[in-house]
C-alpha positions in Angstrom: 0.0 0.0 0.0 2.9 2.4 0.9 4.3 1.7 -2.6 1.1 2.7 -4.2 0.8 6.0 -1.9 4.4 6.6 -2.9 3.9 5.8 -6.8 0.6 8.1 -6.5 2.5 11.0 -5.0 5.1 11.0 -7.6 2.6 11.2 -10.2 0.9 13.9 -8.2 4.2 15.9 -7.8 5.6 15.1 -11.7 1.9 16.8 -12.8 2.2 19.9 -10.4 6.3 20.6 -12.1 5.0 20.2 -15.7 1.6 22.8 -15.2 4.3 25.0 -13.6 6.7 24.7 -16.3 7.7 27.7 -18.7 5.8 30.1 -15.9 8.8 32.1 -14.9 9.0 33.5 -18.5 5.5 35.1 -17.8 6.2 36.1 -14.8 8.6 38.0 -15.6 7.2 39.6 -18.5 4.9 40.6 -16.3 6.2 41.3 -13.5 8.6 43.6 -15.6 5.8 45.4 -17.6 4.3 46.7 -14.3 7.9 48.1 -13.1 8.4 49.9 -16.6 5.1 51.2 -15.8 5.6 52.6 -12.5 9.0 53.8 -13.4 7.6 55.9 -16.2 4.7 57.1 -14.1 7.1 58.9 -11.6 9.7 60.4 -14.2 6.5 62.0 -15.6 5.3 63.0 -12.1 8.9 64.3 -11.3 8.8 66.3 -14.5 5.6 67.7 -14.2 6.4 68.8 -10.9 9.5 70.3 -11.9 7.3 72.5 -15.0 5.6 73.7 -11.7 8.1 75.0 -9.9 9.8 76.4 -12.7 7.1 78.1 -14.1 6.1 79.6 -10.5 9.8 80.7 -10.2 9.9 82.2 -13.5 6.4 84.5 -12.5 7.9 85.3 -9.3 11.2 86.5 -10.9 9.2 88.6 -13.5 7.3 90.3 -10.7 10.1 91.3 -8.9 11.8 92.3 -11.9 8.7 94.3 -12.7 8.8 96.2 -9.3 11.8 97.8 -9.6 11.8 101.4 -9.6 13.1 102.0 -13.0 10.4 99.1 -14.9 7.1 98.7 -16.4 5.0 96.0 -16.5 5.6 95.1 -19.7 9.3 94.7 -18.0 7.4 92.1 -16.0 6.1 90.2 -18.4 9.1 89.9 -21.1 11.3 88.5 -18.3 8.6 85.8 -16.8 8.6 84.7 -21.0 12.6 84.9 -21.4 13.0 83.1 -17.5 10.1 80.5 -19.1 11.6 79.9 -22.8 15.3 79.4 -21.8 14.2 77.5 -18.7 11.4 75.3 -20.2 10.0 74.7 -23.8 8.9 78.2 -25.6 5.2 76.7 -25.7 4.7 77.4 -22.1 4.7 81.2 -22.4 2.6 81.7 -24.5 0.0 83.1 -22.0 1.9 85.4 -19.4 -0.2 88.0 -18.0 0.5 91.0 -15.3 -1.9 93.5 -13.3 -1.2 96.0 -10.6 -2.7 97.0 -8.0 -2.5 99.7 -5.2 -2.2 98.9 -1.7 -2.2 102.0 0.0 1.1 103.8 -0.8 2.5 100.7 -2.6 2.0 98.9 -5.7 1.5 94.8 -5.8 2.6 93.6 -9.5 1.1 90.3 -10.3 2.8 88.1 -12.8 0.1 85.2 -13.9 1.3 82.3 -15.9 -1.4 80.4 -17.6 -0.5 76.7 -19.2 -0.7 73.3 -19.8 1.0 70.5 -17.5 3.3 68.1 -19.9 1.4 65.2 -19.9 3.6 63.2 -22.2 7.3 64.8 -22.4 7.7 68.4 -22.1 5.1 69.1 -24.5 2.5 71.3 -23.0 -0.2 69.0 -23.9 -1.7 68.2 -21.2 -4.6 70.0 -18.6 -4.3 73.9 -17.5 -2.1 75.1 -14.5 -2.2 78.5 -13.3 0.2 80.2 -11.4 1.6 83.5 -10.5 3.7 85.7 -8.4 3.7 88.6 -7.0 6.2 91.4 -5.9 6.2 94.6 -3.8 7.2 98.3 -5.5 7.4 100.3 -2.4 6.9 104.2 -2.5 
């Protein structure tokens, strides 16, 4: 009986390693799809957060630039396009805009950038961000 029970198990055992043969191949396949994935997914995060910050920086620098005592607004707004276009691709300043307002004896400039997050690449392709900065012109 013990020979029969042993014969069985072998069977049992030689079926089990042939359904699993050739499985690691898919596995991997697999396995390595989803990683390529993932890893893809965060460069793209990681660049879209970086168009972010850039483009806030570049509407911050143009604000301050535009509240000098010597500039305009329109001072404002050609250095938040130049900081943009050698910083990102040209397509993202297409839409820079700048106000002013008074507050009491000083002026607030307002650089507003008005784009569209990369969505594949650095092509601004993808849905609108807004940002803006803004900057003091005392006196």
């Amino acid at each position: 009986m013990r020979r029969a029970s042993n014969g069985k198990r072998r069977q049992i055992l030689r079926l089990m390693c042939e359904e699993t043969r050739g499985s690691a191949v898919a596995e991997f396949v697999m396995i390595t799809t989803l990683l390529v994935v993932i890893a893809l997914t965060l460069i793209q995060l990681a660049l879209v957060l970086h168009v972010r910050n850039t483009l806030t920086d570049a509407a911050a620098g143009g604000a301050h630039y535009g509240a000098l005592a010597n500039r305009s607004e329109a001072d404002a707004r050609s250095r938040a396009q130049l900081l943009i276009t050698e910083s990102l691709h040209g397509g993202f300043a297409q839409n820079v805009g700048v106000s002013s307002t008074n507050v009491g004896k000083n002026r607030i400039i307002t650089v507003s950038v008005d784009t569209h997050v990369p969505l594949i690449g650095l092509l601004p392709n993808g849905w609108n961000l807004h940002v803006q900065g803004e900057a003091v012109r005392y006196g």
